[in-house]
C-alpha positions as CSV (number, residue, x, y, z in Angstrom):
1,X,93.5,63.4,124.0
2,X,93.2,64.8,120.4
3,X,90.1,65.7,118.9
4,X,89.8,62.3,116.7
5,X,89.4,60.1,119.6
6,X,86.5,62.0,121.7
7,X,82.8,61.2,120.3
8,X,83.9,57.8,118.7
9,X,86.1,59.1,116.1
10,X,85.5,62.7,116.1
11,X,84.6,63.7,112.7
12,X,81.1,65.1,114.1
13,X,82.9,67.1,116.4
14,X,85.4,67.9,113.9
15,X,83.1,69.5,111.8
16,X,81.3,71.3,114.5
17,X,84.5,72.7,115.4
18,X,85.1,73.6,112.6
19,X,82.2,75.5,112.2
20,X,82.5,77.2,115.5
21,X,85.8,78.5,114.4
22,X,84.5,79.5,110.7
23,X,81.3,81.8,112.5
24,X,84.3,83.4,115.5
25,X,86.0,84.6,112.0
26,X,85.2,88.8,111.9
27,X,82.4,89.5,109.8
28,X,83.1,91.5,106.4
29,X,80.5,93.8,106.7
30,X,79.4,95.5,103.3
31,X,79.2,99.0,104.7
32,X,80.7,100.8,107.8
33,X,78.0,101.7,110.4
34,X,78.8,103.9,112.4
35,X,77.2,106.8,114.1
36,X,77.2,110.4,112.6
37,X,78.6,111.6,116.6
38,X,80.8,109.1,118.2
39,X,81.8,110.8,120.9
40,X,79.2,110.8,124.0
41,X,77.8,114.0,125.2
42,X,78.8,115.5,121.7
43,X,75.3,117.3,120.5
44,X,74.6,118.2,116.3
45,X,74.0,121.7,115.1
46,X,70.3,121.7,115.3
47,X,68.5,124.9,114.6
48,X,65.1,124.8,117.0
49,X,61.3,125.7,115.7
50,X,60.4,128.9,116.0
51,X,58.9,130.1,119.5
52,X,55.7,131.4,118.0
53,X,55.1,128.1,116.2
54,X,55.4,126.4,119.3
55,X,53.5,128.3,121.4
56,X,50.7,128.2,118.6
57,X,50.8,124.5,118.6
58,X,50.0,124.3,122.3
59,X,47.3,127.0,122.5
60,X,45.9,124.8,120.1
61,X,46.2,121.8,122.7
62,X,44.1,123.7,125.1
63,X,41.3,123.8,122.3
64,X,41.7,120.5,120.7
65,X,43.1,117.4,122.1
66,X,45.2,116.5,119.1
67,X,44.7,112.8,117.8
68,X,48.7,112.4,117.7
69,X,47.8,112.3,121.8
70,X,45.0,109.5,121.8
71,X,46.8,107.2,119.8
72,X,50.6,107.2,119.4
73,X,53.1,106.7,122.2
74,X,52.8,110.5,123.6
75,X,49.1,110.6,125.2
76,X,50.1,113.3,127.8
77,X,49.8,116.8,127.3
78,X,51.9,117.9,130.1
79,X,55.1,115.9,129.2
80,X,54.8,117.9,125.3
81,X,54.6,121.2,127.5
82,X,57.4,120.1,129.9
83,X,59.9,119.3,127.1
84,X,59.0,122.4,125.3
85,X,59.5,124.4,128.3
86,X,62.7,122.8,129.2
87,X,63.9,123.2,125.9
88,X,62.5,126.8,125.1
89,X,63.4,128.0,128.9
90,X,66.0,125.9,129.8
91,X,67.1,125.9,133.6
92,X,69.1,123.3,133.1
93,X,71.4,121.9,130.5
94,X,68.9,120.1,127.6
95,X,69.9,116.4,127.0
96,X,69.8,115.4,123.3
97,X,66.9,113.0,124.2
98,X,64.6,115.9,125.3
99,X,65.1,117.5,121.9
100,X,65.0,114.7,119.8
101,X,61.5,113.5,121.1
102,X,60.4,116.8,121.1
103,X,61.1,117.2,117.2
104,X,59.8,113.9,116.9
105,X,56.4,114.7,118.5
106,X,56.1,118.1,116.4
107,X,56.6,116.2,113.5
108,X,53.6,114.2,114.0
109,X,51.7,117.3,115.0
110,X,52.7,119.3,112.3
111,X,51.6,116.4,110.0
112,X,47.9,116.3,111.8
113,X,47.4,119.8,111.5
114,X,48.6,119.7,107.9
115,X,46.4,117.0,107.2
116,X,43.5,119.1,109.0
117,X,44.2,122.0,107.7
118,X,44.3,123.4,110.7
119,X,44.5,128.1,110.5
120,X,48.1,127.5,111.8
121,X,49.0,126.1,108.3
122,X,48.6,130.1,106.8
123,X,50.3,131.2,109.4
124,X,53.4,129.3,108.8
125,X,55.4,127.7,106.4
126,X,54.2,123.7,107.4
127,X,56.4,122.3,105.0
128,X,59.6,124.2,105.5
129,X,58.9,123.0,109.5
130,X,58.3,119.5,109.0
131,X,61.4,119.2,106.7
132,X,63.6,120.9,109.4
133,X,61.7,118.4,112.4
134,X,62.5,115.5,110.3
135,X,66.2,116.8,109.7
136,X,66.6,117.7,113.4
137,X,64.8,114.5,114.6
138,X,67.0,112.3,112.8
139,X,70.0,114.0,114.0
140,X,69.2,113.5,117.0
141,X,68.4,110.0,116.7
142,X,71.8,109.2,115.0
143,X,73.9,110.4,118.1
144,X,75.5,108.2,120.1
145,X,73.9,109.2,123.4
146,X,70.6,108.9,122.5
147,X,71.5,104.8,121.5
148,X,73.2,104.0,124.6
149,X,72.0,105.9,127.8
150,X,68.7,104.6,129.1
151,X,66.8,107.3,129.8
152,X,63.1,108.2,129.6
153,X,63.8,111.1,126.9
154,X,66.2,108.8,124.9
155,X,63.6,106.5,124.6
156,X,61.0,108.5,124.2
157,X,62.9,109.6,121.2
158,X,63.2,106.2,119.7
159,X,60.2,105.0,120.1
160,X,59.0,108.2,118.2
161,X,61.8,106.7,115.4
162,X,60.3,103.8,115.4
163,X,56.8,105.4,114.6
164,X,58.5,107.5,111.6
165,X,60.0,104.8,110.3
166,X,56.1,102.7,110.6
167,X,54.7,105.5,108.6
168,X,57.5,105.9,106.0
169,X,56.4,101.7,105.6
170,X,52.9,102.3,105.5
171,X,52.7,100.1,108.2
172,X,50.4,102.8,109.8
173,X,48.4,105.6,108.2
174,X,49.0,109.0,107.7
């Protein structure tokens, strides 16, 4: 049976066949995607905040619930502390989900207390220390771990990408 004589004559499915095999072609794609680390498990050169900056930023917790924690997708304390700690004090290896949500969430708190101009801000260089959160937070988020193992610190870590790239649209404030 050829293709002309099914569907009374066979042009409509001609064409759709046609078209079938036109969209199965391989896409040209304009650029080459890829990620910065292809190989799994690989982790990038990131250089960590310094200790005393973290451990000012969660003294400061225990004073002032920050507004970072009421609103965004982080609203408990203890999982900032537990990643810094694991991190900071590791007793086990550190994934590259753990410290790409935890650059992610000290981005946002840097950018509170900046905003509030909070006594940590004299005590540290705020804008050297965002710059080096942004840079270590997308690092992190353009290794190929953190886009194909589903785990909570993966996630974590791109949902806090998805916020930076909301506020980077505007679509939420500062």
């Amino acid at each position: 049976m050829s293709v002309n004589n099914v569907s009374g004559g066979g042009s409509g499915l001609r064409d759709t066949l046609g078209h079938l095999s036109t969209a199965l072609q391989p896409l040209a794609m304009e650029e080459n995607y890829s990620f910065r680390s292809s190989l799994p498990r690989s982790s990038p050169n990131i250089s960590l905040l310094p200790s005393s900056l973290v451990i000012g930023i969660l003294q400061r917790f225990k004073e002032r619930r920050p507004i970072f924690l009421s609103s965004y997708a982080v609203t408990d304390l203890s999982l900032v502390e537990s990643l810094c700690q694991n991190i900071y004090f590791p007793v086990s290896s550190t994934s590259i989900g753990q410290i790409t949500s935890m650059h992610g969430i000290f981005f946002f708190l840097l950018k509170e207390y900046q905003a509030l101009k909070d006594s940590l801000c004299r005590q540290f260089d705020f804008e050297v220390h965002l710059a080096q959160c942004e840079k270590n937070f997308s690092m992190g988020l353009e290794t190929f771990d953190i886009m194909v193992i589903p785990s909570f610190d993966n996630i974590l870590g791109l949902t806090m990408g998805l916020l930076l790239i909301a506020k980077h649209l505007d679509i939420i404030g500062p």
